[in-house]
C-alpha atoms as a printed R data frame, in Angstrom:
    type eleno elety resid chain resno      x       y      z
1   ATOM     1    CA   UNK     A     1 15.728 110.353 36.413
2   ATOM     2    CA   UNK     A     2 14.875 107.910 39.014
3   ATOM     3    CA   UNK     A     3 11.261 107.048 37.895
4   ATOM     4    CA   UNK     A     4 13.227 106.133 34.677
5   ATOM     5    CA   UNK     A     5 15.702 103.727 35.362
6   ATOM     6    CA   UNK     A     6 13.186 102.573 37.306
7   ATOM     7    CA   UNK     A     7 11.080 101.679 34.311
8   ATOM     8    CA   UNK     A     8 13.652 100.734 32.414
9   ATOM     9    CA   UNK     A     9 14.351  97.805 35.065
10  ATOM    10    CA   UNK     A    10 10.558  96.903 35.068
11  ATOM    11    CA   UNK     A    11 10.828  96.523 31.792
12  ATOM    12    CA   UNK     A    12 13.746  94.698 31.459
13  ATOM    13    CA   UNK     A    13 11.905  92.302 33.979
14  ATOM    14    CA   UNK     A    14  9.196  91.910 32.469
15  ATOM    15    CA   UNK     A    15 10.608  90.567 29.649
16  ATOM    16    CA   UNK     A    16 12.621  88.543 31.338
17  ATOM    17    CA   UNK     A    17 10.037  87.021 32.852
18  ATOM    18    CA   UNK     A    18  7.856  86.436 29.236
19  ATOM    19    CA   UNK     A    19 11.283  84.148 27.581
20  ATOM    20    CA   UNK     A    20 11.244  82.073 31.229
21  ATOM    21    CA   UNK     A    21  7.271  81.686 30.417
22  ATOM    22    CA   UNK     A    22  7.726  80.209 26.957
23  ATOM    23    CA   UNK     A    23 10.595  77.986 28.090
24  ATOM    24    CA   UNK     A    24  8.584  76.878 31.197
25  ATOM    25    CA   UNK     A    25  5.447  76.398 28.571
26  ATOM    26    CA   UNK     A    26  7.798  74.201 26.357
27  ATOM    27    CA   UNK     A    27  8.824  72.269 29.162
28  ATOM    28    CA   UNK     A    28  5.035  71.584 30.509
29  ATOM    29    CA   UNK     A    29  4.087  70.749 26.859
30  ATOM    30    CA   UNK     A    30  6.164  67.614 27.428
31  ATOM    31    CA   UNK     A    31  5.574  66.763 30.472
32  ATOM    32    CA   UNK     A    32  5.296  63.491 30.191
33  ATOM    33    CA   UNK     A    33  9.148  63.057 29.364
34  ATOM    34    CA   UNK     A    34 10.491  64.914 31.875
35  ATOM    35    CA   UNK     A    35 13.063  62.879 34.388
36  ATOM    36    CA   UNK     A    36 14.662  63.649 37.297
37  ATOM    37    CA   UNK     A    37 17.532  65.899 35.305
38  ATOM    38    CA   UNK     A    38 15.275  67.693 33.394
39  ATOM    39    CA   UNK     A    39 12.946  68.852 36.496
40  ATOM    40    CA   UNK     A    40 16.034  69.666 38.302
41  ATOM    41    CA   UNK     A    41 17.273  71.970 34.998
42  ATOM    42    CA   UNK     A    42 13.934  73.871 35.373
43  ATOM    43    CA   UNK     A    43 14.470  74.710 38.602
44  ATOM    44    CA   UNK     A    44 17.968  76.185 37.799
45  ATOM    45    CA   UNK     A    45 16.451  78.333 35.715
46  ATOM    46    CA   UNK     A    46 14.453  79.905 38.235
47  ATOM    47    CA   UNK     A    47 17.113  80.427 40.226
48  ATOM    48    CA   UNK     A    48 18.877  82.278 37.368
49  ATOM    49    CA   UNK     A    49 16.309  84.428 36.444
50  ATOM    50    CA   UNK     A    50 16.248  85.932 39.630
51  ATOM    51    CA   UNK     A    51 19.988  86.164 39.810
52  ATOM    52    CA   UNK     A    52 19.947  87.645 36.368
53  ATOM    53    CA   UNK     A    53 17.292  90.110 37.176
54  ATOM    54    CA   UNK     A    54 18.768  91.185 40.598
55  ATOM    55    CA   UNK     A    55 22.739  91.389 38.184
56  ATOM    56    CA   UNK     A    56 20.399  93.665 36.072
57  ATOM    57    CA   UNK     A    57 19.276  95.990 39.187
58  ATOM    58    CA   UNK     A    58 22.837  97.037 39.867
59  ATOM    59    CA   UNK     A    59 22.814  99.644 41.884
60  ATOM    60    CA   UNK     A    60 24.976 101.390 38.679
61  ATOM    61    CA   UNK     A    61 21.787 103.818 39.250
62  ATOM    62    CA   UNK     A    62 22.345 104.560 42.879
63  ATOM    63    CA   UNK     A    63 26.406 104.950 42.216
64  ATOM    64    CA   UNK     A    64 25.143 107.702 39.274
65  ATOM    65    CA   UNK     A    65 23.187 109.585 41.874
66  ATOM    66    CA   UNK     A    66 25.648 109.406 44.446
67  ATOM    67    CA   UNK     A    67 28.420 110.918 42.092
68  ATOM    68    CA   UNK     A    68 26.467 113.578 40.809
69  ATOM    69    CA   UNK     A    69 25.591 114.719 44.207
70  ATOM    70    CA   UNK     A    70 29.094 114.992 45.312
71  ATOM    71    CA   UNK     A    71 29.938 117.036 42.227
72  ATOM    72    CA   UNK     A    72 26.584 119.554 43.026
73  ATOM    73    CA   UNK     A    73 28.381 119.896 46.097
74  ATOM    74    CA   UNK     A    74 31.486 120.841 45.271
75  ATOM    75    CA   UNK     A    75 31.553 122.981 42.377
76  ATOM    76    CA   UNK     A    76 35.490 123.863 42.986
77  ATOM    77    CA   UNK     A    77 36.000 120.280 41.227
78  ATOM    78    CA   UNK     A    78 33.496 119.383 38.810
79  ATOM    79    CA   UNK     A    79 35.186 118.927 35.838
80  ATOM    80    CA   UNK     A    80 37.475 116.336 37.402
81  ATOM    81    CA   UNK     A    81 34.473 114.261 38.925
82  ATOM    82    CA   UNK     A    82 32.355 114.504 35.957
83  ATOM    83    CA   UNK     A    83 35.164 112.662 33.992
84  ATOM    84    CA   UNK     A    84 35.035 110.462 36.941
85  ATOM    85    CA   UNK     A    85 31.555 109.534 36.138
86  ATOM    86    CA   UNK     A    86 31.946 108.567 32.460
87  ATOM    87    CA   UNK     A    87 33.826 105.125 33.460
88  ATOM    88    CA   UNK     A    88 31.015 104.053 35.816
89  ATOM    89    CA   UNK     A    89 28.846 104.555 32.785
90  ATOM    90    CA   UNK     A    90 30.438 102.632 30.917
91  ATOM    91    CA   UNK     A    91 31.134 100.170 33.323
92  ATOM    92    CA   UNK     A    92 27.588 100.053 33.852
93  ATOM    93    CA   UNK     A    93 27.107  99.533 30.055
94  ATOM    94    CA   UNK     A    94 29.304  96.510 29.665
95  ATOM    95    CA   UNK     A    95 27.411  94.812 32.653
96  ATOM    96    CA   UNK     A    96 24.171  95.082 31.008
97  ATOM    97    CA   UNK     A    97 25.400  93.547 28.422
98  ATOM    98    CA   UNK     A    98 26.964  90.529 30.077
99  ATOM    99    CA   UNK     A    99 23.419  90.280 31.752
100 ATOM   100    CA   UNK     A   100 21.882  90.547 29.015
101 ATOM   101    CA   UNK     A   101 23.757  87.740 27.023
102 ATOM   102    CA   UNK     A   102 23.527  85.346 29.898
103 ATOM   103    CA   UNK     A   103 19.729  85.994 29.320
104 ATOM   104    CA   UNK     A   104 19.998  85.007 25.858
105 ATOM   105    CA   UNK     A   105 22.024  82.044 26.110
106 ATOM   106    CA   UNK     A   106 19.811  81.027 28.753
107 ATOM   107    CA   UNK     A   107 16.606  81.623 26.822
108 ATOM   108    CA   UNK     A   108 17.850  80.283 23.286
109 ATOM   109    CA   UNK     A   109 15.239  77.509 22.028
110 ATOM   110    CA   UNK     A   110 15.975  74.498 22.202
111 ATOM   111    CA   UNK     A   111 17.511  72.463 19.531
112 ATOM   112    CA   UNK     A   112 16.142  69.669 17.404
113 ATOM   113    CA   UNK     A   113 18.676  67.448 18.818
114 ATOM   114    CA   UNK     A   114 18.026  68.641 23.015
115 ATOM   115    CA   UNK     A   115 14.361  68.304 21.427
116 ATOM   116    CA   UNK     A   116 14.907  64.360 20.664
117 ATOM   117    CA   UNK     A   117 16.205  63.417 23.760
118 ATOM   118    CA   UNK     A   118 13.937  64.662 25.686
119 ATOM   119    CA   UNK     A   119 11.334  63.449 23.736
120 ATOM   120    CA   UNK     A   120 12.997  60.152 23.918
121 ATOM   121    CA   UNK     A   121 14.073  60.621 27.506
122 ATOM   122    CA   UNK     A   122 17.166  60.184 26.994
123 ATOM   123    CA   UNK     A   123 16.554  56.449 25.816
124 ATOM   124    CA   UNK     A   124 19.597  55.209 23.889
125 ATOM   125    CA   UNK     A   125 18.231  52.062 21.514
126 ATOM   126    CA   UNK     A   126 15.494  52.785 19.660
127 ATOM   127    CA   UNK     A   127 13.381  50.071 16.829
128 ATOM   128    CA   UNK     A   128 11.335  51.912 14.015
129 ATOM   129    CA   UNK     A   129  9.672  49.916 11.301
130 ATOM   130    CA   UNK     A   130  9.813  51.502  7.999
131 ATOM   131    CA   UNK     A   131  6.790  51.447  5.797
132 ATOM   132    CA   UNK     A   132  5.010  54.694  6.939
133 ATOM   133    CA   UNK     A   133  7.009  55.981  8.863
134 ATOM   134    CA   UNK     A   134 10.882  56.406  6.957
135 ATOM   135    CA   UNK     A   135  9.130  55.763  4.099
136 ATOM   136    CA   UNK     A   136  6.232  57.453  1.597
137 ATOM   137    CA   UNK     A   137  4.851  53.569  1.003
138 ATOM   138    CA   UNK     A   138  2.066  52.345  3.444
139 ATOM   139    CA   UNK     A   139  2.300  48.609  2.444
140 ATOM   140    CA   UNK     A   140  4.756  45.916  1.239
141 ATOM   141    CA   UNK     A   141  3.111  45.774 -2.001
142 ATOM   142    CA   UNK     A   142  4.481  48.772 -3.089
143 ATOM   143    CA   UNK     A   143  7.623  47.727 -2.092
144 ATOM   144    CA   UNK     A   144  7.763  45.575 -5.162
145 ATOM   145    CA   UNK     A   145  7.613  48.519 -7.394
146 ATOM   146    CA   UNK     A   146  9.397  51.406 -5.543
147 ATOM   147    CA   UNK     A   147 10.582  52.598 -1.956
148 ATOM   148    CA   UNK     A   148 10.982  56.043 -1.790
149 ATOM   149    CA   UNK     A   149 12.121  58.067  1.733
150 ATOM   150    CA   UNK     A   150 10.234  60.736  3.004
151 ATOM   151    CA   UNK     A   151 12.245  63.846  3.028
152 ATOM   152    CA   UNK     A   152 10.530  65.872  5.852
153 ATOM   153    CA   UNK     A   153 11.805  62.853  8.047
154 ATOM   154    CA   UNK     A   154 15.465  62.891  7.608
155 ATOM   155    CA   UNK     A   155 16.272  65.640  9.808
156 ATOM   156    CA   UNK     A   156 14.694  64.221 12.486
157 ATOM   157    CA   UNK     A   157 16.289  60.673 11.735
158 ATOM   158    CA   UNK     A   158 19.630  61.885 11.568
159 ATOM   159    CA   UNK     A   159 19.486  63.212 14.939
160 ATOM   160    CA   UNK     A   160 18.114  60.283 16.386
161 ATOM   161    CA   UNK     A   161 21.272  58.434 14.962
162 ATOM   162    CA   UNK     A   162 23.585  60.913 16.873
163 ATOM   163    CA   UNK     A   163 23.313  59.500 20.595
164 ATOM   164    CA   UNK     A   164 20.987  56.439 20.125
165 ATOM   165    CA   UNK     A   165 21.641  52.577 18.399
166 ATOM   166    CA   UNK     A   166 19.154  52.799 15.880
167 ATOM   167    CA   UNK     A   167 17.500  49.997 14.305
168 ATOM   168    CA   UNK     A   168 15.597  49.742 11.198
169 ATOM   169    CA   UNK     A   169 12.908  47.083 10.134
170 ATOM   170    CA   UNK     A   170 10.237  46.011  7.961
171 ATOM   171    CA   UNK     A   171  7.874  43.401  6.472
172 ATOM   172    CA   UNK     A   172  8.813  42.727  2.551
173 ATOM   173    CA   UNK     A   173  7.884  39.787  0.158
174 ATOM   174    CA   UNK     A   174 11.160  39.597 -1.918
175 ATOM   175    CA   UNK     A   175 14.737  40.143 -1.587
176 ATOM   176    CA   UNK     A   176 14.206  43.072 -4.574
177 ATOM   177    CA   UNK     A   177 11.873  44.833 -1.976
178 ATOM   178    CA   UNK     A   178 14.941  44.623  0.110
179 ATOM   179    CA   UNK     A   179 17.249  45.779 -2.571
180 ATOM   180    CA   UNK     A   180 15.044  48.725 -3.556
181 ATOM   181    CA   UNK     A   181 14.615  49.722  0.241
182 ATOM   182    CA   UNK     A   182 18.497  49.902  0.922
183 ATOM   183    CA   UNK     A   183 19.442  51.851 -2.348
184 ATOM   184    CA   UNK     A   184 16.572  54.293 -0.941
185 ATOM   185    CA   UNK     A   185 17.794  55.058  1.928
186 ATOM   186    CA   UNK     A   186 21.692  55.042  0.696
187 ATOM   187    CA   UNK     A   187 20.669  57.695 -1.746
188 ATOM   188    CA   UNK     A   188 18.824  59.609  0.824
189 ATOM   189    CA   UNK     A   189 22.031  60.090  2.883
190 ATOM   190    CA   UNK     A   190 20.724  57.838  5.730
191 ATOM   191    CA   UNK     A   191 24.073  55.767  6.237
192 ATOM   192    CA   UNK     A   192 26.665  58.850  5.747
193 ATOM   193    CA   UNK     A   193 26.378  60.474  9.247
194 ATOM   194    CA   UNK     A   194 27.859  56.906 10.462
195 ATOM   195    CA   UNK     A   195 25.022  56.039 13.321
196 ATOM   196    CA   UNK     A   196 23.286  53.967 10.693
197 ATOM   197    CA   UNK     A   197 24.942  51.175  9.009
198 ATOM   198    CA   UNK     A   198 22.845  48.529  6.589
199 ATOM   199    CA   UNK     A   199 23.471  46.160  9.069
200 ATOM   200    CA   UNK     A   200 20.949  47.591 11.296
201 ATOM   201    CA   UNK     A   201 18.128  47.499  8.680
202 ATOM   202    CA   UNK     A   202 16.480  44.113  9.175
203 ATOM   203    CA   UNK     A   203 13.781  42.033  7.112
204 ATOM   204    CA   UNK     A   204 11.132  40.313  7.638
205 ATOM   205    CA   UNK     A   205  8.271  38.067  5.726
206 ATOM   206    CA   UNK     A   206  5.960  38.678  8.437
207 ATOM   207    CA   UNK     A   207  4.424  40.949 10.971
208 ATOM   208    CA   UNK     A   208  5.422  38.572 13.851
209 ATOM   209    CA   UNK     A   209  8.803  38.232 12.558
210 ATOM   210    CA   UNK     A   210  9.047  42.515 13.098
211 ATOM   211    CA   UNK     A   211  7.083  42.045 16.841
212 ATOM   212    CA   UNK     A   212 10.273  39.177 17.368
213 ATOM   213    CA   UNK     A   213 13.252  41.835 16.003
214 ATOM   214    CA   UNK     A   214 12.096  44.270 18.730
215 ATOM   215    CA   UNK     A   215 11.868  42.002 22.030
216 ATOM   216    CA   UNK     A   216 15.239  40.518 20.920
217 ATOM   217    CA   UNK     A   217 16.573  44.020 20.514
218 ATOM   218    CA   UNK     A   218 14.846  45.201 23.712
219 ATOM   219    CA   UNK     A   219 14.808  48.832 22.965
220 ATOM   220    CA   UNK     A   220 13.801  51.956 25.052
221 ATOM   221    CA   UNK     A   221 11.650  52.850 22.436
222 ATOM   222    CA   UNK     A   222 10.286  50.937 19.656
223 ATOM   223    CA   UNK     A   223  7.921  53.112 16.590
224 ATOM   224    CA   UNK     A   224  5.297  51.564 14.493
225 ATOM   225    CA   UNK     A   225  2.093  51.977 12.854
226 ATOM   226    CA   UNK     A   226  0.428  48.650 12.865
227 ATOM   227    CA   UNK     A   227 -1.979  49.354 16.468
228 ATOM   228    CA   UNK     A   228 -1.680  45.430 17.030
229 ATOM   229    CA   UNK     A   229  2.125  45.656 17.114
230 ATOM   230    CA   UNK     A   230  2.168  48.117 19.512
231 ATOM   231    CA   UNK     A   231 -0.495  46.464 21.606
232 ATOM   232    CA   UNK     A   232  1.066  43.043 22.022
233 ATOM   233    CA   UNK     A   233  4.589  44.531 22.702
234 ATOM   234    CA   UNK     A   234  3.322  46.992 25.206
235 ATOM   235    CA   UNK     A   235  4.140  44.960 28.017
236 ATOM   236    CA   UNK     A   236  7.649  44.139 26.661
237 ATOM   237    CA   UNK     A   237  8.864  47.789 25.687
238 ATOM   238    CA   UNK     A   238  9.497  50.578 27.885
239 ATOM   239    CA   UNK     A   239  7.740  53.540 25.558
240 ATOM   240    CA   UNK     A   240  6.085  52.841 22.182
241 ATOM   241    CA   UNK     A   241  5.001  55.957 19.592
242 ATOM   242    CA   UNK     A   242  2.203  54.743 17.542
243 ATOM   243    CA   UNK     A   243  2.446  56.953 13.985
244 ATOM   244    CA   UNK     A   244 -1.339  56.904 12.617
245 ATOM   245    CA   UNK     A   245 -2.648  59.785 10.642
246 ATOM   246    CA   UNK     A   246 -6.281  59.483 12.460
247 ATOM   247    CA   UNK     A   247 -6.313  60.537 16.139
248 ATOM   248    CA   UNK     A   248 -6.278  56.981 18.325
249 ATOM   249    CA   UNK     A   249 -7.150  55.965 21.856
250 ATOM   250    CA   UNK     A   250 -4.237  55.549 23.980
251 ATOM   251    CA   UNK     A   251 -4.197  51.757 24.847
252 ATOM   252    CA   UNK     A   252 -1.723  52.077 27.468
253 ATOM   253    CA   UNK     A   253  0.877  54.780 29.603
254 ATOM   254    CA   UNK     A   254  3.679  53.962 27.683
255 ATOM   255    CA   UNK     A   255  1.880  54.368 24.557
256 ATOM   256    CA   UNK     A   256  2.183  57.619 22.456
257 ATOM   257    CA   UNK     A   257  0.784  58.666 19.000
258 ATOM   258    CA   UNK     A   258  1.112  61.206 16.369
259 ATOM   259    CA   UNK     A   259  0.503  61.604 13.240
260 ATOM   260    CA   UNK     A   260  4.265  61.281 11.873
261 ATOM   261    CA   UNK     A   261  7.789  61.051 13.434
262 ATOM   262    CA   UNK     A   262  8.281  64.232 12.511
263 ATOM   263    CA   UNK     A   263  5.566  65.723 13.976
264 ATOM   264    CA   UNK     A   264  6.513  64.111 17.670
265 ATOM   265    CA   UNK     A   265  9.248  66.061 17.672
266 ATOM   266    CA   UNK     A   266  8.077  69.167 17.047
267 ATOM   267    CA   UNK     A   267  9.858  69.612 13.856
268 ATOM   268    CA   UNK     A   268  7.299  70.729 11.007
């Protein structure tokens, strides 16, 4: 009976132990966004595990035992204390459960929205030029003939729009380009969640003119895929993610790359 419960609880540890692994792995993954808050949140969760696993050792066991020796001991009254020892049983039952939901709640993964802002650390204005990143075309050129928004991407940009000032921009070389990129985006669903407005989607002739936008704007984060952009605003911005689809040198600390927006966060 004993050697049991007592694997029962080792193995109710052990498992415990695995979810706080992959949440602690997730967390070291993205190290490099971690603040103050989200160090301090890791350490709760040590503290809870333990609290969780000692809440799941209740000595329910030991109070088992301890009733079924009294009734072995007194035969004269055994029916009435083993009817004693059903509600402890289920007592015990409905605290497992409690423990065991804390352990899920605590141990959920994280969402695509917790996700962003810690990716973003909790930065709340962010710039993004358009061509290659929001959008399937690379170049202004094909501006003139279509603008079409990449679907995998709209998840991800929607969140962004929940808790940060979003600003959209890009390099075109006629107001039709312009035209063609806001209908693109309007059918895409881009300006219903309310974040986004068209106000916030800015044009440009050239590449200096989109370098300008951001210091003006003086965002937290600012995303691009032209590697001169980035470098000459590096000083200026307080993070930059560089999207190229070829693995780059990183050019400075505040300086991240991947190969898509989406893919930063973790979302495909």
């Amino acid at each position: 009976m004993g050697g049991g419960e007592g694997d029962t609880s080792k193995q109710e540890l052990f498992h415990l132990i695995k979810r706080f692994g992959a949440y602690v792995t997730f967390k070291i993954s993205n190290l490099f966004s971690l603040d103050s808050r989200s160090i301090g949140a890791v350490a709760g969760l040590a503290v809870a595990i333990v609290f969780t696993w000692r809440l799941l050792r209740s000595p329910a066991g030991s109070q088992r035992r301890k009733r079924q020796g009294s009734t072995s001991s007194n035969p004269g009254v055994s029916t009435h204390s083993s009817a004693s020892v059903v509600p402890s049983e289920a007592c015990s039952t409905s605290d497992d459960s409690r423990a065991q939901n804390v352990v899920d709640e605590l141990f959920q993964p994280p969402t695509l929205g917790q996700i962003a802002r810690q990716k973003l650390s909790e930065g709340r204005k962010v710039t993004c030029r358009l061509l290659g990143v929001i959008l399937e075309e690379s170049i202004p050129e094909e501006l003139q003939k279509q603008a079409t928004v990449r679907s995998s991407v709209l998840e991800v940009l929607l969140e962004i729009t929940k808790f940060c000032d979003l600003y959209l921009m890009e390099r075109v070389l006629d107001d039709e380009s312009e035209k063609r990129v806001l209908v693109a985006l309007e059918e895409a669903g881009v300006f219903t969640s309310g974040g986004l407005s068209k106000d916030k989607v800015l044009f440009c002739s050239t590449e200096n003119g989109r370098s300008s936008f951001v210091r003006q704007l003086e965002p937290d984060w600012h995303i691009d895929t032209n590697p001169e952009i980035v470098s000459q605003l590096a000083r200026f911005i307080k993070y930059q993610l560089h999207v190229s689809p070829y693995k780059t040198e990183r050019t400075a600390s505040n300086v991240f790359s991947a190969p898509s927006l989406e893919q930063f966060f973790g979302s495909i």
